[in-house]
N, CA, C and O of each residue as an XYZ file, in Angstrom:
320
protein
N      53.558     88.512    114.809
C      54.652     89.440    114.641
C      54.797     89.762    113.157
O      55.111     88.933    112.303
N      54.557     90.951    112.955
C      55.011     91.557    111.722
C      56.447     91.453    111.172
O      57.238     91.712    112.078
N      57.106     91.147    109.935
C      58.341     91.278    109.853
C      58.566     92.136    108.396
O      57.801     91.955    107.449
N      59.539     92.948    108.339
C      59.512     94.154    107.233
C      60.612     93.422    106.455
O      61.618     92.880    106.913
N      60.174     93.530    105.077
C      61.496     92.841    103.767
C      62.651     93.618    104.511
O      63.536     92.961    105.060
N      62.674     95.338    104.552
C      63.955     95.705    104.402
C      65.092     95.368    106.006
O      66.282     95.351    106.320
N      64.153     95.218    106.420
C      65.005     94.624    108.311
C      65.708     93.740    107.696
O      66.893     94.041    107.552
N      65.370     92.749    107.287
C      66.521     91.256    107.087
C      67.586     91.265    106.326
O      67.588     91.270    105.095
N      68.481     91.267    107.018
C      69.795     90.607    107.418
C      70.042     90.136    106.442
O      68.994     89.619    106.053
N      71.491     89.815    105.117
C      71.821     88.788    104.207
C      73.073     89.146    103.754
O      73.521     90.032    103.026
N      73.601     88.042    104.500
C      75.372     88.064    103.721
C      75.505     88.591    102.422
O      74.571     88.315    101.669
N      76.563     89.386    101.882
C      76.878     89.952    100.872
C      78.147     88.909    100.063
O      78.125     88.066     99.166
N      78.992     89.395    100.774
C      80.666     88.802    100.550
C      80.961     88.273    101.727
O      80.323     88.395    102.773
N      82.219     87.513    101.485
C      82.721     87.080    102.914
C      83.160     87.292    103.387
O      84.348     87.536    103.177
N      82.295     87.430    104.967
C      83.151     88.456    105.944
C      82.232     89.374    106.593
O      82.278     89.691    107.781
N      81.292     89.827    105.627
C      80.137     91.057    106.178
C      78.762     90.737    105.501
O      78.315     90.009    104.615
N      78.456     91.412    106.147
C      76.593     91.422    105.945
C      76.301     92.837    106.051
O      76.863     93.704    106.720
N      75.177     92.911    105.155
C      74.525     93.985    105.042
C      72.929     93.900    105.438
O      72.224     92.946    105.113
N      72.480     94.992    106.158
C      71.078     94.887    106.643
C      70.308     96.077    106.110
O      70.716     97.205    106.388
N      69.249     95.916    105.382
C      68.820     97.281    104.588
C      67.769     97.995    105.442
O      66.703     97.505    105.816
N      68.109     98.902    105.628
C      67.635     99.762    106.705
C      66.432    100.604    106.241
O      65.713    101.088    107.115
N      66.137    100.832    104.888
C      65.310    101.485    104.161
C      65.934    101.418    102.559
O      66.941    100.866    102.113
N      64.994    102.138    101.988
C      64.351    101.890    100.048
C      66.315    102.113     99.945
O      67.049    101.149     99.726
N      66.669    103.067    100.084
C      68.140    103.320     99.851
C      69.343    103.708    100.959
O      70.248    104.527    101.115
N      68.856    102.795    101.480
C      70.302    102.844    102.836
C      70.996    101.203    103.555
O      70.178    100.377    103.961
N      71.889    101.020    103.605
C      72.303     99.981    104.123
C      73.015     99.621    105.329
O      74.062    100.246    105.162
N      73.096     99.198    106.108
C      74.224     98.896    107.314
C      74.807     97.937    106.777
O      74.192     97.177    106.029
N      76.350     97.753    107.105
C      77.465     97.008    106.640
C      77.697     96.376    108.008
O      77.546     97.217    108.894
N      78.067     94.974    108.541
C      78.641     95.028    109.440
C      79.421     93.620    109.076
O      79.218     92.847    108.139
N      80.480     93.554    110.252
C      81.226     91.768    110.012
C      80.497     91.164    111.172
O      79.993     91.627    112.195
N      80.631     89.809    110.585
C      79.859     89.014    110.862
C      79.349     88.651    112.499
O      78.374     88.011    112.893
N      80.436     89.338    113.245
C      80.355     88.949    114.385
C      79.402     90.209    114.867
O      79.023     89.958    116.011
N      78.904     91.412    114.432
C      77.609     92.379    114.419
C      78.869     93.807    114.583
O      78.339     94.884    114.854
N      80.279     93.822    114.445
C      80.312     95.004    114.568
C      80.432     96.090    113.252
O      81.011     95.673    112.250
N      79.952     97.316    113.252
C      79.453     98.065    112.452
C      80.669     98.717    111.456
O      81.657     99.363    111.805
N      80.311     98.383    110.317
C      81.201     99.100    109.439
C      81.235    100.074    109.133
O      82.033    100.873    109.623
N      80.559    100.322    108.395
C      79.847    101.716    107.558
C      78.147    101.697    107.174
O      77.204    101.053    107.636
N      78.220    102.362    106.484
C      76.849    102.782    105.233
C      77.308    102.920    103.898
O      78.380    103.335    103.457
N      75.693    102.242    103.022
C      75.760    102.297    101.629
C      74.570    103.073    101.923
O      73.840    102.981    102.910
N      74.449    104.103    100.603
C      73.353    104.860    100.549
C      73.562    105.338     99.062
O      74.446    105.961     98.473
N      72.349    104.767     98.716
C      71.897    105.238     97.053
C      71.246    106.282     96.766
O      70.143    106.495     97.269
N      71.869    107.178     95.834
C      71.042    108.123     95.263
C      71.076    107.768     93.878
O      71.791    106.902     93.376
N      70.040    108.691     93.156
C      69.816    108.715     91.904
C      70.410    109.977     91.425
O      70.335    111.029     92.060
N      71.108    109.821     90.081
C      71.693    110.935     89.341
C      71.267    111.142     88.106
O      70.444    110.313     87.716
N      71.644    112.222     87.149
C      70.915    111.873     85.816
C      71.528    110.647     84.973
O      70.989    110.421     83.890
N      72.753    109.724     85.427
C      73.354    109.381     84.735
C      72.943    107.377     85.403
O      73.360    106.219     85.376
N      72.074    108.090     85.805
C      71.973    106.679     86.933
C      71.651    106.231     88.593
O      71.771    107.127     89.429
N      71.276    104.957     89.020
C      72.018    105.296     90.426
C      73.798    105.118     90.722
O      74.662    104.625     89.998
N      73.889    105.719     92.044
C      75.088    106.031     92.187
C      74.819    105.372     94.150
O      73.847    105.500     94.894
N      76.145    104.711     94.362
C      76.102    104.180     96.014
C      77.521    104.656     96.388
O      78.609    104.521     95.828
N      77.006    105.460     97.907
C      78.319    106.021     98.438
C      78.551    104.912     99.444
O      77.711    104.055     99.715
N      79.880    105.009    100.027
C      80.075    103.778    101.037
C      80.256    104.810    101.639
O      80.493    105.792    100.936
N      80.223    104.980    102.966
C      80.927    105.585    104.550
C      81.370    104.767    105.494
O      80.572    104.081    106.131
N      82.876    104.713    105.752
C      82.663    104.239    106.866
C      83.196    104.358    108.421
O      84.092    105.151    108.711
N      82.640    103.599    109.284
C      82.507    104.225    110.540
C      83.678    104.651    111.245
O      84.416    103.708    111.532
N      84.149    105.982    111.681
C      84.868    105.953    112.547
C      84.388    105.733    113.920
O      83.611    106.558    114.401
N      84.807    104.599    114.677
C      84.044    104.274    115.665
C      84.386    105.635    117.128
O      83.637    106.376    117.765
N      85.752    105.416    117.134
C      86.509    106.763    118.163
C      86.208    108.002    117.970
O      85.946    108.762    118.902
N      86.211    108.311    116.867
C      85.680    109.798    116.092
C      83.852    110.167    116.337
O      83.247    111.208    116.594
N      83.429    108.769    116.108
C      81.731    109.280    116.194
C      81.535    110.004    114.997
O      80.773    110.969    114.928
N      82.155    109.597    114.114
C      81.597    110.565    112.837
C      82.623    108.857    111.430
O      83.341    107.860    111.517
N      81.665    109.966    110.107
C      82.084    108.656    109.003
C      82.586    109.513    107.757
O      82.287    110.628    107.329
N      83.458    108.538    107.365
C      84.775    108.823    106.377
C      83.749    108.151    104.938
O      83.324    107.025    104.681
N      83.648    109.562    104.200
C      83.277    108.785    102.784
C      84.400    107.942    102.232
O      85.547    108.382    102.312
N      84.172    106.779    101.684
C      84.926    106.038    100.872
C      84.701    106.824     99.402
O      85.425    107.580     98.754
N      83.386    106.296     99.193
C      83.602    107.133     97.721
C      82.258    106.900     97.071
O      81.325    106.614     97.822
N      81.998    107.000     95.547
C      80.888    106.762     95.148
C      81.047    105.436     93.803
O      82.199    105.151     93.473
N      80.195    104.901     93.293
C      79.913    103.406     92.768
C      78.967    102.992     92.153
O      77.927    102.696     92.741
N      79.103    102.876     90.854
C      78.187    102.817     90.198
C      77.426    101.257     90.360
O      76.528    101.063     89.540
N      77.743     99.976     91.475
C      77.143     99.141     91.921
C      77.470     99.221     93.353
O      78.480     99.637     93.921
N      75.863     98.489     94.009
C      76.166     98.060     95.044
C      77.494     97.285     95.626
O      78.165     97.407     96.651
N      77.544     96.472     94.531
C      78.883     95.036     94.855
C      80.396     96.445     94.696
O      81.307     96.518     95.521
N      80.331     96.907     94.081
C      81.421     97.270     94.073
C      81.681     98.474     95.168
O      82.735     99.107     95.117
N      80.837     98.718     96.003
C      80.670     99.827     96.887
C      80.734     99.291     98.013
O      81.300     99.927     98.902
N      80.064     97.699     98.371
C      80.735     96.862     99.198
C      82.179     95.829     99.446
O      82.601     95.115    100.356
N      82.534     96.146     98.345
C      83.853     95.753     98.219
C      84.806     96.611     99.031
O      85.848     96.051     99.370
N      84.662     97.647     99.336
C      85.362     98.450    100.116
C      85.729     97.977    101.312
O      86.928     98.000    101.593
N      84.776     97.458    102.249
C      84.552     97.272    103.202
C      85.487     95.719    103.595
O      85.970     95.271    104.635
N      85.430     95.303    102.361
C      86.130     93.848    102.944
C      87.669     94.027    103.384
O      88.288     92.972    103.529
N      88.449     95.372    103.643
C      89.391     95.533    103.972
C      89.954     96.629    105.312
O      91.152     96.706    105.585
């Protein structure tokens, strides 16, 4: 069985985990697997930059949080 770096799974903060889905995208979820949002990195001239989204589960659609000049601080969102 093949296994890909970005599949695996690794606690962030406490409370959620993040699973990297590709080079610049993340799934957020709590611990028990349900889905938070997305981190997704782009590059700007000033840097990278990570937006959080997160899930409206009833809606079927996602609420930008905002943008972040770190990962950690773009997952910080989420712990609330």
């Amino acid at each position: 069985m093949t296994t890909l770096d970005f599949a695996a799974t690794r606690p962030t903060h406490a409370g959620i985990a993040t699973t990297q889905l590709g080079d610049d995208l993340w799934r957020i979820t709590r611990a028990g697997g349900e889905v938070l949002g997305y981190v997704e990195r782009h590059v700007t001239a000033a840097g990278h930059r990570f937006t959080a989204k997160r899930m409206l589960q009833r809606q079927r659609r996602f609420l930008p949080i905002g943008d972040f000049w770190t990962i950690e601080d773009a997952l910080d969102c989420f712990r609330f």
